[in-house]
C-alpha positions in Angstrom: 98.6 104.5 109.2 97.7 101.4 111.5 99.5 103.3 114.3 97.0 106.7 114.2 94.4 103.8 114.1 95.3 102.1 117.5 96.5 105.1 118.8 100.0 103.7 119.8 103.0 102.4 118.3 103.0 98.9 120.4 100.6 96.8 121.7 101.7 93.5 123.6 98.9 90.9 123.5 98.5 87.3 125.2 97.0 84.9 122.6 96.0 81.2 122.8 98.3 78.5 121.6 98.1 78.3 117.4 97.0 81.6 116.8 98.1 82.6 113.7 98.7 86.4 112.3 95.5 86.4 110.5 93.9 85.9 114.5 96.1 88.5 115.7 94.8 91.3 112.6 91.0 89.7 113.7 91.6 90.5 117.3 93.3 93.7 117.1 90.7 95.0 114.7 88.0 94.3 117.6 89.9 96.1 120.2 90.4 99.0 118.1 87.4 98.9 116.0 86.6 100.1 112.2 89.1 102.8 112.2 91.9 100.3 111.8 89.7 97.6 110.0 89.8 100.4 107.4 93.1 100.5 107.2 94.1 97.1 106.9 90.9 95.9 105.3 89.5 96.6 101.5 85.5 97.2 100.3 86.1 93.4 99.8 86.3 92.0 103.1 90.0 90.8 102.4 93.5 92.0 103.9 95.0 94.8 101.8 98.0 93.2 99.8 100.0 96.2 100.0 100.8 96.0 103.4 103.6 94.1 104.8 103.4 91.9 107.9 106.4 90.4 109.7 107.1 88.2 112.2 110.6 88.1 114.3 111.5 90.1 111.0 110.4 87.7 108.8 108.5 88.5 105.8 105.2 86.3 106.7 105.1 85.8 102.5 108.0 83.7 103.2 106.4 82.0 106.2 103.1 80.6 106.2 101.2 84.2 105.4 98.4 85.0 107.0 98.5 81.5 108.4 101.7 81.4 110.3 101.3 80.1 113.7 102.9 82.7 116.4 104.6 81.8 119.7 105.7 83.4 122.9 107.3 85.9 122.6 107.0 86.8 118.8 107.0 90.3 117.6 105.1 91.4 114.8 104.9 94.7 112.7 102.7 95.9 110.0 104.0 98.1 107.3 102.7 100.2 104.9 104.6 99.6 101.5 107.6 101.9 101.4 108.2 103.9 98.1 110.6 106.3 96.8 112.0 107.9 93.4 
């Protein structure tokens, strides 16, 4: 999981004005290094599509994905998918 990763379940994070969520995943995969750009990276350099990133509880898919511009104060979580049966 992301959190074993980072090795916390929170991280609070100033970024510049227009970052988007696609900045914050770039940045938090350079302060926590390959461990967690393995988990929410594939062989193929792109962002695994099973995960699920939210913002304010807001699917991002509904948003602007990966481009969705963040502001003060915005809180964002990454999911893995959730199953069942």
């Amino acid at each position: 999981m992301v959190r074993d990763a980072a090795g916390k379940r929170a991280e609070t994070l100033s970024l510049h004005e227009g970052a988007t969520v696609k900045g914050l995943i770039d940045r938090l995969v350079v302060l926590y290094g390959e461990q967690l750009r393995g988990y929410l990276y594939g062989d193929d350099g792109r962002i695994l599509d099973y995960l699920l990133f939210s913002v304010n509880e807001q699917d991002i898919r509904i948003l602007d994905g990966y481009e969705t511009v963040l502001r003060d104060g915005d809180r964002v979580l990454v999911m893995p998918p959730i199953g069942g049966g």
